[in-house]
Backbone as CSV, one residue per row, in Angstrom:
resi,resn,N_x,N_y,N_z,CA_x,CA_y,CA_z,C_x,C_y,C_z
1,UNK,103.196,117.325,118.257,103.604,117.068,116.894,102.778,117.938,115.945
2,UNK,103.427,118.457,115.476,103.160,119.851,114.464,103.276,118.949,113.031
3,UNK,102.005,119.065,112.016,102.053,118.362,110.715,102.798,119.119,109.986
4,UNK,103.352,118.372,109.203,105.018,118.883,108.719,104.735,117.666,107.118
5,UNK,103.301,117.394,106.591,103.640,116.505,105.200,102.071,117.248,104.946
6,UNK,102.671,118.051,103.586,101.127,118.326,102.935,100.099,117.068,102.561
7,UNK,99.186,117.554,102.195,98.136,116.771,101.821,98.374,115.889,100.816
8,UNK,98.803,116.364,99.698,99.029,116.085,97.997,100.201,114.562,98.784
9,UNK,101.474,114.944,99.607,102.581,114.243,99.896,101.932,112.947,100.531
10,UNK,100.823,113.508,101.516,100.029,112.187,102.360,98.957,111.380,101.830
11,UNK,98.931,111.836,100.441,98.339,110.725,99.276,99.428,110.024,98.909
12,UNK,100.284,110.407,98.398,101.230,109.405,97.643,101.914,108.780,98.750
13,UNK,102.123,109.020,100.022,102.395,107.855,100.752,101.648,107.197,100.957
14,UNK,100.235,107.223,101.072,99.537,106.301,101.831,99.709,105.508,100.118
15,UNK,99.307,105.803,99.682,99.159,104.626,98.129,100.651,104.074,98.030
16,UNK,101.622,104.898,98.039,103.131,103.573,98.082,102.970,102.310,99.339
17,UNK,102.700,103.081,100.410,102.741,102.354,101.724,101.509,100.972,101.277
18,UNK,100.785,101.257,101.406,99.540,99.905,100.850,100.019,99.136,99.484
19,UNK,100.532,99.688,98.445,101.369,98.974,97.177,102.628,98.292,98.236
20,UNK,103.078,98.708,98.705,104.324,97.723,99.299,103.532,96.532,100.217
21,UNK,102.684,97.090,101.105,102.144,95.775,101.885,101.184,94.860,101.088
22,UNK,100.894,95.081,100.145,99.981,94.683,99.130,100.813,93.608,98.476
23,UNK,101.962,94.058,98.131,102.949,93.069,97.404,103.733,91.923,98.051
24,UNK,103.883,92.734,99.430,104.333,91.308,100.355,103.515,90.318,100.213
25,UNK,101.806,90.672,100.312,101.054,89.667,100.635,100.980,88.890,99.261
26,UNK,100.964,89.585,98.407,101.087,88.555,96.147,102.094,87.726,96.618
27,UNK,103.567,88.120,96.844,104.533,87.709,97.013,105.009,86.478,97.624
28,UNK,104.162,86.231,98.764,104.293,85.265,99.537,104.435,85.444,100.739
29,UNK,105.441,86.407,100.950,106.510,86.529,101.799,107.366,85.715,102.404
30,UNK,108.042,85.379,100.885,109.454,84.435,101.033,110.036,85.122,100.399
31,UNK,111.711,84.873,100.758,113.064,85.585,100.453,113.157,86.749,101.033
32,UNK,113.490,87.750,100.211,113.325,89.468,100.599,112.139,90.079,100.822
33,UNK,110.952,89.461,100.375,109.547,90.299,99.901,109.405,90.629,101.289
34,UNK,110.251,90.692,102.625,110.021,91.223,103.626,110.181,92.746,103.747
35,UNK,110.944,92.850,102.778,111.633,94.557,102.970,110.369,95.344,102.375
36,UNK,109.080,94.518,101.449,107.701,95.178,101.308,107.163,95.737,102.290
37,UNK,107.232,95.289,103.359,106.419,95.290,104.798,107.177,96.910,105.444
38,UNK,108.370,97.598,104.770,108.554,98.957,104.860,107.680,99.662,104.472
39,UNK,106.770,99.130,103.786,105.535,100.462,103.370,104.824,100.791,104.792
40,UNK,105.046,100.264,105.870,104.586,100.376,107.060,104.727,101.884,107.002
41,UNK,105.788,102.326,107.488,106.301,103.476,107.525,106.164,104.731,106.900
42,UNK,105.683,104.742,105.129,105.097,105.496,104.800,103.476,105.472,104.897
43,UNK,103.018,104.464,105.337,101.545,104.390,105.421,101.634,105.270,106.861
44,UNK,102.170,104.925,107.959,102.019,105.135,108.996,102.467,106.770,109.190
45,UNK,103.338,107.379,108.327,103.355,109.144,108.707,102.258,109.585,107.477
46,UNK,101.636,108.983,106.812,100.881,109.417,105.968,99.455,109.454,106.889
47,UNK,99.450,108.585,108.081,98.176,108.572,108.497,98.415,109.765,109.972
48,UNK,99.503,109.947,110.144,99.438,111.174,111.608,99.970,112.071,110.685
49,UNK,100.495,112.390,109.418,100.555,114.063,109.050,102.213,114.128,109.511
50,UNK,102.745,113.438,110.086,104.479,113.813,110.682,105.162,113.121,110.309
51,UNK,106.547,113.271,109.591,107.297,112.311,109.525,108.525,113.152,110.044
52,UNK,109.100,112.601,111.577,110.249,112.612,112.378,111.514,113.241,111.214
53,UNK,112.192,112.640,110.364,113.052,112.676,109.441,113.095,114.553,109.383
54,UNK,111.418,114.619,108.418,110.963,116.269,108.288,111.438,117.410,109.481
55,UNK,110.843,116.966,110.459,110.658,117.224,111.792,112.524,118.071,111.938
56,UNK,113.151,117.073,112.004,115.267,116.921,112.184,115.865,117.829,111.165
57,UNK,115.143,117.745,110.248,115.803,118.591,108.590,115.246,120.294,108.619
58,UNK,114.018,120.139,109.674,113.132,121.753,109.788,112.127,121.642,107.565
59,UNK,111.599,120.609,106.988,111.224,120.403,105.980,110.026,120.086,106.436
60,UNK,109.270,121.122,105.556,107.676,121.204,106.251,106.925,121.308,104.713
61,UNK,106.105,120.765,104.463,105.446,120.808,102.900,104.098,121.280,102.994
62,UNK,103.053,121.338,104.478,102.194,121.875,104.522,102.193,123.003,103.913
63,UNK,101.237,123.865,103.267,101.083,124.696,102.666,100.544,125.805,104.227
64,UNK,101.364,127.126,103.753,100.526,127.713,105.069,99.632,128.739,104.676
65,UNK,98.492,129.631,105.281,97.512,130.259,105.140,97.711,131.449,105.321
């Protein structure tokens, strides 16, 4: 797995991803406040640098040298 999400991109996921699981937990997690618990997903390619999706599209944001 070749990193395919710049740096700048793998800040603002990791901070959406923790604001969504953050809110499930205010929330309760009753009714919908389950669909919070999707911040999984941007926390989780924010923390390996890849997101699959990128990967399928050939969309690479790393900056290259």
């Amino acid at each position: 797995m070749t990193r395919n999400i710049g740096n700048s991109e793998r800040i603002i996921r990791a901070v959406v991803g923790t604001e969504l699981i953050a809110a499930f937990f205010i929330t309760g997690g009753g009714g919908w406040s389950w669909l919070y618990l999707l911040g999984i997903i941007p926390l989780a390619t924010a923390a390996v640098g890849w997101c699959p999706p990128y990967a399928m599209l050939g969309i690479n944001t790393c900056k290259t040298r």
